[in-house]
C-alpha positions, 0 to 999 in steps of 0.5 A: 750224722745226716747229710743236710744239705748243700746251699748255693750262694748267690747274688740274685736268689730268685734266678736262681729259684725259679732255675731250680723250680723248673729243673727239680719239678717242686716249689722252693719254700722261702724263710726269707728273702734272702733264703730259699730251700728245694725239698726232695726226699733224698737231699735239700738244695738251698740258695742263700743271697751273698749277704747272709755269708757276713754271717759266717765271716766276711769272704767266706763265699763267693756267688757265682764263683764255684768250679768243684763241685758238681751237684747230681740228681738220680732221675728215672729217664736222662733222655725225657729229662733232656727234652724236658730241659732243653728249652730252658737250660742255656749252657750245656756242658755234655749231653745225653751220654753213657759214662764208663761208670755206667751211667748215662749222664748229661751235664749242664750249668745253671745261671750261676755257672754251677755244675747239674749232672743228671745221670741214670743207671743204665749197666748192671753194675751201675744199677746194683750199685744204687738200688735201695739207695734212694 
């Protein structure tokens, strides 16, 4: 089995692209209108608009609407990244900031109010624990 991706439904796609364009650093590649994918060689995001769940049954998922998840990206440098997305990022949650787990992370939401964490090893341990991951 191979981990996909994860898909973030929502109901306006192109806020949510051009979020995630500027937060991932690539171009979304856009199948359909309703429909987009971010490809990183470690994962693929994709955001799909709220109808294309009466595909799947009606209710099935609510844009807008997720307080679980947390959607993480390894990145070499948590502080270049802040200044980097500061500017356009409008809802901080934690800024940079050293984890008991070793990582240095900071949290922010995109405009659907889904959970980003970019975080960056920076213990021994924390290292050991992802090196040859990715």
């Amino acid at each position: 089995m191979n981990f996909a991706s994860v898909r973030i439904i929502t109901d306006d796609v192109d806020r949510l692209v051009q979020f995630y364009e500027k937060v991932m650093g690539v171009s979304a590649e856009r199948p359909a209108p309703v429909f987009a994918e971010l490809v990183l060689p470690s994962c693929t995001l994709a955001i799909g608009h709220t109808q294309t769940t009466q595909l799947f049954g009606a209710g099935s998922a609510v844009g807008a609407s997720n307080r679980t998840v947390i959607i993480e990206f390894l990145v070499d440098d948590v502080e270049a990244e802040y200044v980097r997305l500061k500017p356009f990022v409008a809802d901080w949650v934690k800024e940079p900031t050293t984890m008991p787990w070793g990582n240095r992370s900071m949290l922010f939401r995109d405009p659907d109010g889904n959970l980003i964490n970019l975080f960056q090893p920076v213990t021994e341990d924390a290292i050991q624990r992802f090196r040859g991951r990715y």
